[in-house]
Residue, then its C-alpha position, 0 to 999 in steps of 0.5 A: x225634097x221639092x215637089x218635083x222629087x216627091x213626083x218622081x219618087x211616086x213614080x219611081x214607087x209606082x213602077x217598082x209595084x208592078x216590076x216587083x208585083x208588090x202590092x203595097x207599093x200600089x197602095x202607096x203609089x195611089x189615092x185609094x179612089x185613084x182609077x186605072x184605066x186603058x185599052x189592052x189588045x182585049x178592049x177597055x180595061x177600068x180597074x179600081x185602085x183594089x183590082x189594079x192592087x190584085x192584078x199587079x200581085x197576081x203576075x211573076x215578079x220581072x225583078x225575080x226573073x231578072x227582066x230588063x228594067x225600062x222607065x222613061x219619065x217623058x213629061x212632068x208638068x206641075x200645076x199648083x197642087x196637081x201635076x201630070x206625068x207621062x211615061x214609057x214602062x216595060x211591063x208583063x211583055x208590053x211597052x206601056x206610055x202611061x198618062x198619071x195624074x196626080x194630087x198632093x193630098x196631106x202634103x204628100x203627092x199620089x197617083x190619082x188616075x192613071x190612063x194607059x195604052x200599049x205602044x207594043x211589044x217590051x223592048x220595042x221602038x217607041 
């Protein structure tokens, strides 16, 4: 697998933590210094990798609930050892454009920062 594959495979990891609030699937999607951060409608949110662990755990499940699936890889910009890939997730009723950076570390890739801002409502129009 190139590390194009490996990029998309992280993010396709990462989005089915928070579509199936698994909590493993973040810790295998992250570097566990990676920092999550973003505005929500209450102001800045700064999480660490633990306290995104535990919010993603503590929401329903949208698979459970049989929610619509949204994730639309907009950009994958590779650079050496680092890349940066933005994109577009549906997640506990907000579309979400998602900023991730990443580092090959191990020969294996992961999510080292991830920024993000709420576009909307789920479902919504970008």
């Amino acid at each position: 697998m190139d590390d194009e594959q490996q990029i998309r495979e992280i993010v396709q990891i990462y989005f089915d933590s928070l579509y199936e609030s698994d909590v493993e699937k973040v810790h295998a999607a992250f570097h566990p210094n990676a920092k999550v951060t973003g505005y929500l409608p209450t102001g800045l949110a700064e999480m660490t990798v633990e306290d995104f662990a535990a919010f993603v755990g503590a929401q329903p499940s949208a698979k459970a609930a049989g929610e619509p699936v949204f994730l639309e890889i907009i950009s994958l910009a590779r650079a050496g050892e680092t890349a940066v890939v933005q994109l577009r997730d549906d997640y506990i009723g907000s579309r979400f454009l998602d900023t991730l950076s990443f580092l090959k570390v191990d020969d294996r890739w992961v999510i080292y920062n991830k920024l993000f801002h709420v576009e909307g409502p789920a479902g919504g129009a970008s």
